[in-house]
C-alpha positions in Angstrom: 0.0 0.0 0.0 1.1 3.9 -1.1 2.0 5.5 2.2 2.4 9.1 2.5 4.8 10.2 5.6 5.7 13.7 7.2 8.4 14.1 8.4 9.4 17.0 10.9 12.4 18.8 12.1 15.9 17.0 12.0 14.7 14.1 10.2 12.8 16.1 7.6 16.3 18.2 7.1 18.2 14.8 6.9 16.1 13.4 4.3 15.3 16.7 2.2 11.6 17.1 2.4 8.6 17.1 4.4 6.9 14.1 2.8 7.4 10.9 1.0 5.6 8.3 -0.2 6.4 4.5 0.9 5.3 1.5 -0.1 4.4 -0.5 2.7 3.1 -4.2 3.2 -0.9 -4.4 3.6 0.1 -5.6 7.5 2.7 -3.3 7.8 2.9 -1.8 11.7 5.0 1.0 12.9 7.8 -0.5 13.5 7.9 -1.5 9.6 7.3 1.4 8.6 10.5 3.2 10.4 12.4 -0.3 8.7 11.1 1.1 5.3 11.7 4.7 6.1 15.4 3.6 6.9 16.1 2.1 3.6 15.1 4.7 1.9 16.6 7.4 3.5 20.0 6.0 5.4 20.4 8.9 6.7 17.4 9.0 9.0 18.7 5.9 10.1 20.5 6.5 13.8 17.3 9.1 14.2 15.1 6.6 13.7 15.9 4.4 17.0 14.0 7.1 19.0 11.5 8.6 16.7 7.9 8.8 17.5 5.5 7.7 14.7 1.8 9.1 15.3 -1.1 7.7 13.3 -3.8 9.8 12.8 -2.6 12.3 15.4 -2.0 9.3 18.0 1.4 8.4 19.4 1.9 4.6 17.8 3.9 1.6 19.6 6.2 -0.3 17.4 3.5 -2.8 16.7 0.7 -0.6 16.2 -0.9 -1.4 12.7 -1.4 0.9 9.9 -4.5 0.5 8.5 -4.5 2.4 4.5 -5.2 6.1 4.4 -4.6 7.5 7.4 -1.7 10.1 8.4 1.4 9.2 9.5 3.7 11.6 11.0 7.5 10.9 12.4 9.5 12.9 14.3 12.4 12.9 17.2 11.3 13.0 20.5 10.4 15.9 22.4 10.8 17.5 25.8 9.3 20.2 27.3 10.5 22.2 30.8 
């Protein structure tokens, strides 16, 4: 399935764009999804280890499913203070 993916701050500098398009499998969770994102960009790789994935505005474990057409959105974890 035809992903789309925003990315945000570092990891959107690191790849060169907000947004890109992957092509997951139909079962794909998150955790496949930052695999994918990984081999596409290498460089997002030692980022990816603690990135947050949200799914339809909702933080995402690593084997939270992504079901077709919602939003995915990655980006490095945050702290506030």
């Amino acid at each position: 399935m035809k992903t789309k993916v925003l990315l945000f701050a570092n990891l959107k500098d690191r790849a060169g764009t907000r947004e890109v398009e992957l092509d997951l499998p139909a079962q794909a969770s998150a955790a496949d999804l930052k695999a994918r994102l990984g081999e596409a960009y290498p460089a997002l790789r030692p980022m990816l280890v603690t990135a947050i994935v949200a799914i339809d505005r909702v933080f995402a474990t690593s084997d939270t499913p992504i079901p077709p057409g919602v939003e995915i959105a990655v980006f490095p974890p945050v702290s506030g203070g």
